[in-house]
MOPAC internal coordinates of N, CA, C and O (Angstrom, degrees):
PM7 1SCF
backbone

  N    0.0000 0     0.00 0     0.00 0    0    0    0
  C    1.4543 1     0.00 0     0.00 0    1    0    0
  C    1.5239 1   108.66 1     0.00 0    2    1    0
  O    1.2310 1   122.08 1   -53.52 1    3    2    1
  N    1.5223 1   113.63 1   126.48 1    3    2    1
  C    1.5291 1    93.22 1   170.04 1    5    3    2
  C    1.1661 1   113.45 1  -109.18 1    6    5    3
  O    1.2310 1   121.39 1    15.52 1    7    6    5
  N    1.3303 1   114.94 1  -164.48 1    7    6    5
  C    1.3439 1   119.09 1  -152.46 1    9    7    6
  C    1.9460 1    96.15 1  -131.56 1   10    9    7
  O    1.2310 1   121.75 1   -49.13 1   11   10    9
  N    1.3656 1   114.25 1   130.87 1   11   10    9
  C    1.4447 1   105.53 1   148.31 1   13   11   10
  C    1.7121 1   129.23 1  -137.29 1   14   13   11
  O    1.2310 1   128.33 1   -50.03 1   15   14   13
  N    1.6279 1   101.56 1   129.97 1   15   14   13
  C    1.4470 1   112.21 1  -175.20 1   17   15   14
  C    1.3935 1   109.86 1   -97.91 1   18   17   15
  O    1.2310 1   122.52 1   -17.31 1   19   18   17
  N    1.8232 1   112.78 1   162.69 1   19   18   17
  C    1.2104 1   122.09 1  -178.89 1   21   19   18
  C    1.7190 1    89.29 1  -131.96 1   22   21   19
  O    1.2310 1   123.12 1   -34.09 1   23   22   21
  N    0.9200 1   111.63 1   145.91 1   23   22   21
  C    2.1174 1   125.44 1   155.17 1   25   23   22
  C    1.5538 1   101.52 1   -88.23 1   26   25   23
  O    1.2310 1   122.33 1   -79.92 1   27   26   25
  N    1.2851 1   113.14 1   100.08 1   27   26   25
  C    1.4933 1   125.98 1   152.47 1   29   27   26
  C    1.4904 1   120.82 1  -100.12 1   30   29   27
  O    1.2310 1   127.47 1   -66.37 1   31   30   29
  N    1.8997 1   103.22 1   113.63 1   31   30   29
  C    1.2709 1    96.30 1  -176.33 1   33   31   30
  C    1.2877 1   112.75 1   -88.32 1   34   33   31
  O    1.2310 1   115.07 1   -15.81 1   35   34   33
  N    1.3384 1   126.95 1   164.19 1   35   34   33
  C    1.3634 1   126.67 1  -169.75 1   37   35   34
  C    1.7833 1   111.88 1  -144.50 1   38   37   35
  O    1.2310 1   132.21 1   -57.84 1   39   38   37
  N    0.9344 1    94.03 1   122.16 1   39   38   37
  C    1.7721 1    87.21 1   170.98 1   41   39   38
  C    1.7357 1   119.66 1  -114.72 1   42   41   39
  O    1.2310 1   122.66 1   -49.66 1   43   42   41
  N    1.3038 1   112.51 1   130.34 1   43   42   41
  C    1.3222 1    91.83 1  -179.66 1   45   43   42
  C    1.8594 1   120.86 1  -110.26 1   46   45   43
  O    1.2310 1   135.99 1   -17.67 1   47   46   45
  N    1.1423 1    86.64 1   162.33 1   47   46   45
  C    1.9440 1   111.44 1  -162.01 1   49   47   46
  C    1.0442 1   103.16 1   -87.06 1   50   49   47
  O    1.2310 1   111.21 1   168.64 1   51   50   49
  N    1.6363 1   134.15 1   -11.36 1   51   50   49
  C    1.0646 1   136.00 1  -161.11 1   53   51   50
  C    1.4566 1   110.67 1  -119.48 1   54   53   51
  O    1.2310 1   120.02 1   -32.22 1   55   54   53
  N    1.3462 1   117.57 1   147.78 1   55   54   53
  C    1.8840 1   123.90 1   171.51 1   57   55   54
  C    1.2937 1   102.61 1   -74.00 1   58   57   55
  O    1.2310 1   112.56 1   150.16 1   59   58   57
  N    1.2303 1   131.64 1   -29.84 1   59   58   57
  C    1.5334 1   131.92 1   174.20 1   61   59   58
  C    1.1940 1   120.77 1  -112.67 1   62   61   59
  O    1.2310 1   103.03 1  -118.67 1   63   62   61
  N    1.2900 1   148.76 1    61.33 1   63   62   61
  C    1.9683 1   133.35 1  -153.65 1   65   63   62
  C    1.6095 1    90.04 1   -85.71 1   66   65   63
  O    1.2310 1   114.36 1   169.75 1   67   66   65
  N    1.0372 1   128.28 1   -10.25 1   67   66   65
  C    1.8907 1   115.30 1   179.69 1   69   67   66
  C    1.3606 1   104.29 1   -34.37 1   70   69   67
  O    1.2310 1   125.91 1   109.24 1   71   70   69
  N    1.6794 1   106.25 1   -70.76 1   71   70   69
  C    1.1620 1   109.98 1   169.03 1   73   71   70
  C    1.5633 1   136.00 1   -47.74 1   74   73   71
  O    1.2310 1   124.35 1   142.90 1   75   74   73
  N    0.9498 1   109.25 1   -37.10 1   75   74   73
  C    1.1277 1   116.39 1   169.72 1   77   75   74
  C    1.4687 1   139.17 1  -102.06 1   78   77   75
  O    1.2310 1   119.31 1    15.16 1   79   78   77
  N    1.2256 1   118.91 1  -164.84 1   79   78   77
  C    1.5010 1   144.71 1   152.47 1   81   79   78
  C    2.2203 1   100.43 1    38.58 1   82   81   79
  O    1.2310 1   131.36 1  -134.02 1   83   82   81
  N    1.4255 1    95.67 1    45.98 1   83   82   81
  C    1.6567 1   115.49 1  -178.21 1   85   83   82
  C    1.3770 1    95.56 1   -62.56 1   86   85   83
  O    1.2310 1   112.40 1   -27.00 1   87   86   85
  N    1.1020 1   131.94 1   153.00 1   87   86   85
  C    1.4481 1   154.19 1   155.35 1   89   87   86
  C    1.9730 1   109.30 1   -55.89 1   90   89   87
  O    1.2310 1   133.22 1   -50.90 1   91   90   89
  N    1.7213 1    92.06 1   129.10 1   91   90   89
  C    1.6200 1    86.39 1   154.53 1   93   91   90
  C    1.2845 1    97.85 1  -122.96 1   94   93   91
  O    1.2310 1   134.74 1   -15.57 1   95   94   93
  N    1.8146 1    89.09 1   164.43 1   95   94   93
  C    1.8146 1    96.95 1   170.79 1   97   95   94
  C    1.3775 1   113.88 1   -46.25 1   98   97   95
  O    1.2310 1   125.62 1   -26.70 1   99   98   97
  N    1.8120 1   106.80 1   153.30 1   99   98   97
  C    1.7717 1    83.90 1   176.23 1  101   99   98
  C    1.9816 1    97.57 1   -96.86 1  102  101   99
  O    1.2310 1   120.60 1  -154.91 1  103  102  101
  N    1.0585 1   116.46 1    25.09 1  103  102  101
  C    1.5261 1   124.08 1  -157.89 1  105  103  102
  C    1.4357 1   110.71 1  -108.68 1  106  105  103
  O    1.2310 1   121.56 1   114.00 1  107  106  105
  N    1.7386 1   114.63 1   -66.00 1  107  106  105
  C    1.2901 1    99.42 1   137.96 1  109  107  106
  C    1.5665 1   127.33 1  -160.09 1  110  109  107
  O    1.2310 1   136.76 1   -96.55 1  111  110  109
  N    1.6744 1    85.15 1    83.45 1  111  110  109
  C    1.6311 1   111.08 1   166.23 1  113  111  110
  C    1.3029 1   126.60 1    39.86 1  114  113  111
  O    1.2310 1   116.52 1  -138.18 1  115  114  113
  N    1.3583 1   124.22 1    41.82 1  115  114  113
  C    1.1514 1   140.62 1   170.57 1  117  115  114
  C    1.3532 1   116.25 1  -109.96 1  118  117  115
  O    1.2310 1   119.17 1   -51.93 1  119  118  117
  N    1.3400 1   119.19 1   128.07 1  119  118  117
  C    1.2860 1   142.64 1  -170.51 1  121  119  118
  C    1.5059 1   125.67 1   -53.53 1  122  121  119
  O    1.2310 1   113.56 1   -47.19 1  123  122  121
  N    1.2420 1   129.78 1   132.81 1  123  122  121
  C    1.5023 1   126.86 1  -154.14 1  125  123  122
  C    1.6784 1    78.82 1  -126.52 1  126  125  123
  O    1.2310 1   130.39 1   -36.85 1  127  126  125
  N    1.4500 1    97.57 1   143.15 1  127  126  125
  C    1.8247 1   115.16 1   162.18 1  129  127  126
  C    1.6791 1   103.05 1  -106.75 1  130  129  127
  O    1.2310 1   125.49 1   125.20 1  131  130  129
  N    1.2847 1   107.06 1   -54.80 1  131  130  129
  C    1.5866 1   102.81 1  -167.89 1  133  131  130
  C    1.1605 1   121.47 1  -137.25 1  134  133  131
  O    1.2310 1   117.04 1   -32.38 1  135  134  133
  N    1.3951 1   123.23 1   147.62 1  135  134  133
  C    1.2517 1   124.32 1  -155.45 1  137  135  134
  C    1.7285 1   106.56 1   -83.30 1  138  137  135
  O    1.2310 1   127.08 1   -23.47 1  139  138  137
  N    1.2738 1   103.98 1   156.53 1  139  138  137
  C    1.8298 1   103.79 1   172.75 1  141  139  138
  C    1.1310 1   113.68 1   -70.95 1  142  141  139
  O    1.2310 1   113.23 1   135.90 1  143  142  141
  N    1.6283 1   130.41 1   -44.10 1  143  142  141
  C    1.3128 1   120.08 1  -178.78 1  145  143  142
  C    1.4176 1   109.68 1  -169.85 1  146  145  143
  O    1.2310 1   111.21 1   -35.17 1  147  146  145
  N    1.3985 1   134.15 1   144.83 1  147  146  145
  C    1.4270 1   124.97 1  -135.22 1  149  147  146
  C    2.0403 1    99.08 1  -137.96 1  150  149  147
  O    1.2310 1   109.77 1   -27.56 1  151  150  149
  N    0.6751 1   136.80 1   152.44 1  151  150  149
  C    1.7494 1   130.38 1   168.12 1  153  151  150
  C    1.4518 1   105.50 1  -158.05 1  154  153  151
  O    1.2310 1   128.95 1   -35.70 1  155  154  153
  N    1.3044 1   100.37 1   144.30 1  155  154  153
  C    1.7333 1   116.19 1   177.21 1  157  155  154
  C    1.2556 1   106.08 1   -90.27 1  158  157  155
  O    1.2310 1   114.81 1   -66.64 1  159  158  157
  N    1.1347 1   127.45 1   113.36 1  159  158  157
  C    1.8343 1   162.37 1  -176.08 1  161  159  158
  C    1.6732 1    82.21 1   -65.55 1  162  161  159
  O    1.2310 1   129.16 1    49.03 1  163  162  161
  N    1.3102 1    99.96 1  -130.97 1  163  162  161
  C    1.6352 1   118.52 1   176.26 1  165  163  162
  C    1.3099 1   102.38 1  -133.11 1  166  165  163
  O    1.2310 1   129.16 1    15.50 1  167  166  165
  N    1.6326 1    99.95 1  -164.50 1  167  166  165
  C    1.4594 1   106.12 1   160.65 1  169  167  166
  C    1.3846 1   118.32 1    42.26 1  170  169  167
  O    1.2310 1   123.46 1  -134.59 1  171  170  169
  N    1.5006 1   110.97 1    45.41 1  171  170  169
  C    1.3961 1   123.10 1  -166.09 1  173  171  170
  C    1.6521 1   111.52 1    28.38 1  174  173  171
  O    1.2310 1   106.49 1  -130.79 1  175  174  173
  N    1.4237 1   142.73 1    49.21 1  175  174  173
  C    1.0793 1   138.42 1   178.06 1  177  175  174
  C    1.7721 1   111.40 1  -118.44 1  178  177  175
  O    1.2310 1   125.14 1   -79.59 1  179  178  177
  N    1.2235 1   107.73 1   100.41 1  179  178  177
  C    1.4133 1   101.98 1  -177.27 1  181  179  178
  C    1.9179 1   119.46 1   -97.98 1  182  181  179
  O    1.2310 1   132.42 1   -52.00 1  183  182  181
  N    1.4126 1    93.61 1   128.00 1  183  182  181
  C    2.1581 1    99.42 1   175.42 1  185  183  182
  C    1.2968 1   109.10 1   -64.46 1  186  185  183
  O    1.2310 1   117.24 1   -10.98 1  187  186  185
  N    1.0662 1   122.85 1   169.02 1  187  186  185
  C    1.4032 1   155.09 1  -177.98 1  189  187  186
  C    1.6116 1   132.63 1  -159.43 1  190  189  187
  O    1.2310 1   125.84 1   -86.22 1  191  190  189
  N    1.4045 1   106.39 1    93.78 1  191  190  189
  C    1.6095 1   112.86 1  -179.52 1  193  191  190
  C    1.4316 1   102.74 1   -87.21 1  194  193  191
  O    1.2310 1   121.81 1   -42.74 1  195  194  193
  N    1.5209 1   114.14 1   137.26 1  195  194  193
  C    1.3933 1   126.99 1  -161.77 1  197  195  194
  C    1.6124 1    95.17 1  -148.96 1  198  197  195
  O    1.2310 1   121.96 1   -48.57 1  199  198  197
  N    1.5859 1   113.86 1   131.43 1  199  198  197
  C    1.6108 1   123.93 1  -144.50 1  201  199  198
  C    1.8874 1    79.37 1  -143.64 1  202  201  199
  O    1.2310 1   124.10 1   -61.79 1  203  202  201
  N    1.6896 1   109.75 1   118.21 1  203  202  201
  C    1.0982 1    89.77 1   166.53 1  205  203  202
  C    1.3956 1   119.43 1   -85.19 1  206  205  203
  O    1.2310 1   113.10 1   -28.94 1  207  206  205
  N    1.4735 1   130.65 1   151.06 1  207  206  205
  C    1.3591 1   112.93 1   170.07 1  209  207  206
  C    1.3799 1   127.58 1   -82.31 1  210  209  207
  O    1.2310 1   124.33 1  -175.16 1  211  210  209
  N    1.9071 1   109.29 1     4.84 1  211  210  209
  C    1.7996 1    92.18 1   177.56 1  213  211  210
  C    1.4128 1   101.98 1  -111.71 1  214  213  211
  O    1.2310 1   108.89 1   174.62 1  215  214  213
  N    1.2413 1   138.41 1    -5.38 1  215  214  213
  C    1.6665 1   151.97 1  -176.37 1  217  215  214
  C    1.7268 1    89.35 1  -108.40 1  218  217  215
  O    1.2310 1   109.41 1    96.62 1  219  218  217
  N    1.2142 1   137.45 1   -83.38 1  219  218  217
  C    0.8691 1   145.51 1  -129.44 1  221  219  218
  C    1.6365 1   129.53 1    84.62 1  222  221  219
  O    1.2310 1   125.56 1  -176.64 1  223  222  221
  N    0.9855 1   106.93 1     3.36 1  223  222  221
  C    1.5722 1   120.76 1   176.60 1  225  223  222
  C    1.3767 1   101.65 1   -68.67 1  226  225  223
  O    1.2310 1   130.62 1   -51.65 1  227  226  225
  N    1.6925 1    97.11 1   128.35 1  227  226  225
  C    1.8547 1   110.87 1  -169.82 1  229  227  226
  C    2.1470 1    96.40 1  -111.47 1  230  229  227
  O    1.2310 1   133.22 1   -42.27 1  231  230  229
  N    1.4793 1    92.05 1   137.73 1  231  230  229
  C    1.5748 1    93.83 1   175.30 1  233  231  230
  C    1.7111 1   117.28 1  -146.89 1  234  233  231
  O    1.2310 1   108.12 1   -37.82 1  235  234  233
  N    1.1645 1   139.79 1   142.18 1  235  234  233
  C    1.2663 1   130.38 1  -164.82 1  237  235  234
  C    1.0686 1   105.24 1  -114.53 1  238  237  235
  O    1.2310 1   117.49 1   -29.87 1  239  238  237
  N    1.7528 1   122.38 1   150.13 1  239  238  237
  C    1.2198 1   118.08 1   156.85 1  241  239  238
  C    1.3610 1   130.76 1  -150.30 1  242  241  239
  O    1.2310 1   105.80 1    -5.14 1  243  242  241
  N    1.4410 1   143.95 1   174.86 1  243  242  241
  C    1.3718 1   128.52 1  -137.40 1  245  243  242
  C    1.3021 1    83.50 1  -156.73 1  246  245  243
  O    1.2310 1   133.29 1   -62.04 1  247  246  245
  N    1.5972 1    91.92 1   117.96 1  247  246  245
  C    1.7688 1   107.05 1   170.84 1  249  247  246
  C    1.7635 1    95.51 1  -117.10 1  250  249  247
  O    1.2310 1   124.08 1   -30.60 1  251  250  249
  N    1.3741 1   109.78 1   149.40 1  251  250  249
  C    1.6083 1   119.72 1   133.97 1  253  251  250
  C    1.2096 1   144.50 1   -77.25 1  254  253  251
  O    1.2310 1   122.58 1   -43.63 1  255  254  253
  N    1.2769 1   112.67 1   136.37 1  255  254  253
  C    1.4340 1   116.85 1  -166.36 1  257  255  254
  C    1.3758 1   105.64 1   -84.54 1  258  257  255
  O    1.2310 1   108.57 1   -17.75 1  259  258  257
  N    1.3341 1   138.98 1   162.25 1  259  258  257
  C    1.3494 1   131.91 1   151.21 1  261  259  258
  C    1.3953 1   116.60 1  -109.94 1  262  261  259
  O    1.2310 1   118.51 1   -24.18 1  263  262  261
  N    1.6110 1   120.45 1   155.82 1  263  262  261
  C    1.7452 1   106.38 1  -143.59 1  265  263  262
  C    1.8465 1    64.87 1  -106.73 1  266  265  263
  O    1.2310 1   130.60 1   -21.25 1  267  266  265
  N    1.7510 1    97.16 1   158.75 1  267  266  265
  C    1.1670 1   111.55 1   165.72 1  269  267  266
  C    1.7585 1   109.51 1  -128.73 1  270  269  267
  O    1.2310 1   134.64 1   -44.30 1  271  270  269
  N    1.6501 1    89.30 1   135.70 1  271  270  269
  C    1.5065 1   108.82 1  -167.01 1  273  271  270
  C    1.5805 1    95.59 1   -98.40 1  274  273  271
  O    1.2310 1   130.43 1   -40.92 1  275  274  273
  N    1.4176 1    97.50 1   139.08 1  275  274  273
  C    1.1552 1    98.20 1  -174.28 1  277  275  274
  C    2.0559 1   108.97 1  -113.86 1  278  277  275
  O    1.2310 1   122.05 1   -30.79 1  279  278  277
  N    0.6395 1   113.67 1   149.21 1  279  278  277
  C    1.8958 1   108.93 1  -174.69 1  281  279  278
  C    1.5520 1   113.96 1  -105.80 1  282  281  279
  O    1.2310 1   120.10 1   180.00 1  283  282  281

């Protein structure tokens, strides 16, 4: 079986996106809760492999974190 991925970058608008602003397939538009498997890059930038379960179409994507300073 093979496999095909895309790099979707994503930035989010939100102070919280957990809740929110989840990924759909772009194949056919069905809603993802959780990612398949996740790794910290550098540069505070963490991947995200995302597998739909009714297509099976696999796609990755790479958010930044923002560091929080604490006082």
């Amino acid at each position: 079986m093979s496999a095909v991925a895309e790099v979707l970058s994503t930035v989010s608008h939100n102070a919280h996106p957990r809740g929110s602003d989840l990924p759909t397939c772009p194949v056919c538009a069905d809603s993802m809760v959780a990612a398949e498997a996740s790794a910290y890059l550098a540069d505070n930038i963490v991947s995200y492999l995302w597998t739909c379960d009714t297509c099976g179409y696999g796609f990755v994507t790479k958010h930044s974190l923002k560091r929080l300073v604490c006082n």
